[in-house]
Residue frames relative to the residue before (quaternion, step in Angstrom):
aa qw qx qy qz dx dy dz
X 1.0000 0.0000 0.0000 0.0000 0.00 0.00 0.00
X 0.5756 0.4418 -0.4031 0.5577 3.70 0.76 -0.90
X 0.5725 0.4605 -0.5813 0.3497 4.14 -0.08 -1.04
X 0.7386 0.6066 -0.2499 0.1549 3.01 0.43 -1.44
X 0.4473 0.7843 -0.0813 0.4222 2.69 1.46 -1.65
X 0.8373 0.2362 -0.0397 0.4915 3.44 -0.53 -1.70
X 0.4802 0.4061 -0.5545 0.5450 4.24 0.84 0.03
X 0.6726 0.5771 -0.3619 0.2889 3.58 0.10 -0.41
X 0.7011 0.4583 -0.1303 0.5306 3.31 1.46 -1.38
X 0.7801 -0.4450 0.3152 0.3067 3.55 -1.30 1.45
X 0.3608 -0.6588 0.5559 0.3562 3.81 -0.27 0.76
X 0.7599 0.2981 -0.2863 0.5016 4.04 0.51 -1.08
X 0.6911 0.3697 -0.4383 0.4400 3.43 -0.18 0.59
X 0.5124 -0.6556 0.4773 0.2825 3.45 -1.40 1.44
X 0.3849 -0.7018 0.5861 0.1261 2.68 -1.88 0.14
X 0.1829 -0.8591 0.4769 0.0339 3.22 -0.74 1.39
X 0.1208 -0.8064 0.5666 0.1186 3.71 -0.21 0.78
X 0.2654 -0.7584 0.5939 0.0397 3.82 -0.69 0.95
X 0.8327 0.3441 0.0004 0.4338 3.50 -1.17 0.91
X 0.7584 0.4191 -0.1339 0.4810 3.36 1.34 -0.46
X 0.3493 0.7554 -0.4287 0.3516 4.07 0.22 0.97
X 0.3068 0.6170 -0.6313 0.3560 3.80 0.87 1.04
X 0.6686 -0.4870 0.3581 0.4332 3.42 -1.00 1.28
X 0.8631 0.2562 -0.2432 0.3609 3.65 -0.37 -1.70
X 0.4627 0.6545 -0.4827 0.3529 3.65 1.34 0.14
X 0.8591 0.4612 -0.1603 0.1534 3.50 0.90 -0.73
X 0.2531 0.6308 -0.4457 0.5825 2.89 1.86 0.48
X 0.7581 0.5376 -0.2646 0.2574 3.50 0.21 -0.88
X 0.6084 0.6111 -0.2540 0.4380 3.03 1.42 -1.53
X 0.7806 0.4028 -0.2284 0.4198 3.30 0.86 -1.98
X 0.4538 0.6136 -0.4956 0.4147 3.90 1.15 -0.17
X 0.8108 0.4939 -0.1155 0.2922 3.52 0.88 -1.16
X 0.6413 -0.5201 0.0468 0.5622 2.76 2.13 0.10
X 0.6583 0.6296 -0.3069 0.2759 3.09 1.00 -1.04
X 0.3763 -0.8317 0.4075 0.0272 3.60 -0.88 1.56
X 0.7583 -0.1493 -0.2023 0.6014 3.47 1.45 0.46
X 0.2063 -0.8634 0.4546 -0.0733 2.91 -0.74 0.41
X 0.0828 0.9339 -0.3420 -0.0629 4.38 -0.28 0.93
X 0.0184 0.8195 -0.5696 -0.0605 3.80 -0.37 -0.04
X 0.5396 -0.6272 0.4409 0.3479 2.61 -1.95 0.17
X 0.1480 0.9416 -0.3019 0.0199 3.62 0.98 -0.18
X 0.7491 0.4613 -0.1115 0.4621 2.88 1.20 -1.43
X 0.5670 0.5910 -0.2239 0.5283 3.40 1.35 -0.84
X 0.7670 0.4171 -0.2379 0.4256 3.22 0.18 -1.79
X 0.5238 0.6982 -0.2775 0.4015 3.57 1.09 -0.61
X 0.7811 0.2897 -0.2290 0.5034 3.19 0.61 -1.67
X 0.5473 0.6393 -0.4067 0.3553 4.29 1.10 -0.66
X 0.7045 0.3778 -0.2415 0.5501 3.37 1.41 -0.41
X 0.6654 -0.5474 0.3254 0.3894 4.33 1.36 0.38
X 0.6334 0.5060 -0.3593 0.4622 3.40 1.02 0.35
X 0.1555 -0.7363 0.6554 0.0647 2.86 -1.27 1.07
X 0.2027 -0.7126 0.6039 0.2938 3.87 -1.32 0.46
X 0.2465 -0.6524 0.7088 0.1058 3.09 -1.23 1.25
X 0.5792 -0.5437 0.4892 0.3601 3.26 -2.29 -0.79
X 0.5368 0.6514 -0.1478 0.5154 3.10 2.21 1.17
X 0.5262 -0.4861 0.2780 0.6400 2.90 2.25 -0.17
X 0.4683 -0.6479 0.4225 0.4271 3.27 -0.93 -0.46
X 0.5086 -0.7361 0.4232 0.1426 3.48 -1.47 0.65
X 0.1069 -0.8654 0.4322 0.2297 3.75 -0.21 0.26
X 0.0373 -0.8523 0.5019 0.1425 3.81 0.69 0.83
X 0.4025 0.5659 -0.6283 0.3509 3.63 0.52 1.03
X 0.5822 0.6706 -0.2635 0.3767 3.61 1.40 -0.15
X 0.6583 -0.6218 0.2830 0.3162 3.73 -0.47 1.29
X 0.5727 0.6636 -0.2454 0.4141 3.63 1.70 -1.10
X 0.7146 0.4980 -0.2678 0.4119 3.05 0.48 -1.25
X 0.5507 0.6373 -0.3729 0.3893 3.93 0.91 -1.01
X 0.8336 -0.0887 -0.1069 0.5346 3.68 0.69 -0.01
X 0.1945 0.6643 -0.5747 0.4366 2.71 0.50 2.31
X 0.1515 -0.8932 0.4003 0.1378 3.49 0.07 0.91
X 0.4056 0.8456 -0.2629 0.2265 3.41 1.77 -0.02
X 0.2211 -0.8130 0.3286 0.4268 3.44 -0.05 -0.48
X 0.7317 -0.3339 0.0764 0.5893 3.39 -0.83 0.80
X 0.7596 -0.0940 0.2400 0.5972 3.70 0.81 -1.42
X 0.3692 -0.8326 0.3989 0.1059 2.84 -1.04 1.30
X 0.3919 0.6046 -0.4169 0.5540 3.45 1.93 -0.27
X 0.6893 0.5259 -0.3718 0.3318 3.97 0.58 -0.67
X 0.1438 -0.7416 0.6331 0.1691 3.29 -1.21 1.19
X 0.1257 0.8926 -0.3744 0.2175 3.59 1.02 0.89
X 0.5784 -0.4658 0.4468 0.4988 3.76 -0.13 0.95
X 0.7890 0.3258 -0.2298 0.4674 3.76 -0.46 -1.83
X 0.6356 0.4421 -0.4429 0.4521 4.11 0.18 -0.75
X 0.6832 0.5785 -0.3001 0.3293 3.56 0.52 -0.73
X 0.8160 0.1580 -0.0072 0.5561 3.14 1.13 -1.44
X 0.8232 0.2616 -0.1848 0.4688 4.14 0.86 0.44
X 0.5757 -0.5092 0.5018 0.3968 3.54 -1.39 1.26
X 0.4530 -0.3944 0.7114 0.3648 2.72 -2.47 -0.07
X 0.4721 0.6394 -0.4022 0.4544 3.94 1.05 -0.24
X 0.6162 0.6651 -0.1322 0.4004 3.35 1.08 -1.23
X 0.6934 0.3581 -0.0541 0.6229 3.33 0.69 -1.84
X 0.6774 0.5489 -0.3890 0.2976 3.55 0.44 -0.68
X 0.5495 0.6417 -0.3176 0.4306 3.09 1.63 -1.83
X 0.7722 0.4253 -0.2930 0.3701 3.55 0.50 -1.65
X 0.5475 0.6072 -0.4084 0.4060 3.78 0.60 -1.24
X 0.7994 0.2251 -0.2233 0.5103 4.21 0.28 -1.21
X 0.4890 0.6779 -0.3026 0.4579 3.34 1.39 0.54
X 0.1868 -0.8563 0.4128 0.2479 3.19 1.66 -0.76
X 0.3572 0.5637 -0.6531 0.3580 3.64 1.18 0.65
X 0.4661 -0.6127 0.5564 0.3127 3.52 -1.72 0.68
X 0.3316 0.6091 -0.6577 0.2940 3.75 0.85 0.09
X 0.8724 0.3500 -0.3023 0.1582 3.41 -0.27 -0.99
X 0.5598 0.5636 -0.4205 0.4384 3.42 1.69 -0.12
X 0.5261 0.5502 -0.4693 0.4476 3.55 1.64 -0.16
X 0.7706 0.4447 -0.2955 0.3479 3.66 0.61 -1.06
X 0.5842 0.6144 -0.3054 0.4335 3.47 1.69 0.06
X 0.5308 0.6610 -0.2395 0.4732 2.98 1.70 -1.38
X 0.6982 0.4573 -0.2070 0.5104 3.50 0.83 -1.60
X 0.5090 0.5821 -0.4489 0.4479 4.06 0.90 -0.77
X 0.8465 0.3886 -0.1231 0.3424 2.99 -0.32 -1.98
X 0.6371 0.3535 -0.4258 0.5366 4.13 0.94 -0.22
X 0.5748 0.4727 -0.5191 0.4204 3.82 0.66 -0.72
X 0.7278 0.4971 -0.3232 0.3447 3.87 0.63 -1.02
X 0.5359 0.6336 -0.3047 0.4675 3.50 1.51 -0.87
X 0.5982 0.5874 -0.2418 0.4885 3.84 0.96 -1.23
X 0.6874 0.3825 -0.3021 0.5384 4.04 0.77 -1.39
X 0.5776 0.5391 -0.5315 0.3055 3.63 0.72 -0.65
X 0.6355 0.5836 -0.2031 0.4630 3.29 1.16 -2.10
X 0.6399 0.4610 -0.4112 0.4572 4.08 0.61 -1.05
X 0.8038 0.4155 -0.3071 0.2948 3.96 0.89 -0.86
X 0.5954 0.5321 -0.3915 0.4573 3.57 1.53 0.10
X 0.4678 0.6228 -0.4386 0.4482 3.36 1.72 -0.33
X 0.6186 0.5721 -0.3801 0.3816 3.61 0.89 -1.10
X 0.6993 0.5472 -0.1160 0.4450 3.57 0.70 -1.64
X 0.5476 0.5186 -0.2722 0.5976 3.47 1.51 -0.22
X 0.7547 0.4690 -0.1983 0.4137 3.39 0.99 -0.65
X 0.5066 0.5501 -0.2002 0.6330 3.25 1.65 -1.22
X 0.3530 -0.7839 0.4769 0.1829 3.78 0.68 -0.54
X 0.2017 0.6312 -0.4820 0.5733 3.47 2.23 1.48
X 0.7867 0.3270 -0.2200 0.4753 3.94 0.26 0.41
């Protein structure tokens, strides 16, 4: 539907894709043209205890994580990876303190951004 789509739409004028922002979706989208693009993903993700790592995602509403001393992700040079457990975030999240949907909220868009900063790169290198 999107091929279709974007042959249809003005070659000079951008393209805006709404609503769309699952990790393996976006390689695709921007292959297919589309030049920006938003969702809720990251957010709605973390309001519900997930974080997205460079492991998959995590669900720290889960009993495991509570005496996991790791951080969310260690590839992350993220404020929260830097400075708090998954033990931590977990404690708060089944706690119901809003700290931790902020420090997820703030995890999961800083991680969204490196994804988006590393296809820019590969776009440049001409690997995309």
């Amino acid at each position: 539907m999107l091929n279709w789509t974007i042959r249809e739409l003005p070659q000079e004028k951008p393209r805006h894709l709404l609503g769309i922002g699952y990790l393996e979706d976006i390689p695709k989208i921007i292959k297919e043209g589309v030049d920006t693009f938003d969702c809720i993903v990251p957010t709605h993700y973390a309001r519900r205890g997930y974080a997205f790592t460079s492991e998959g995602k995590l669900d720290l509403g889960k009993i495991l994580y509570l005496k996991d001393r790791n951080p969310l992700d260690k590839k992350c040079d993220c404020f929260v990876c830097q400075s708090y457990s998954r033990s931590y975030i977990s404690h708060l999240f089944r706690a119901k303190e809003i700290t931790a949907l902020s420090l997820l909220t703030f995890h999961n868009l800083y991680f969204f951004n490196t994804f988006i900063e590393k296809i820019r790169e590969k776009i440049k290198r001409g690997k995309l």
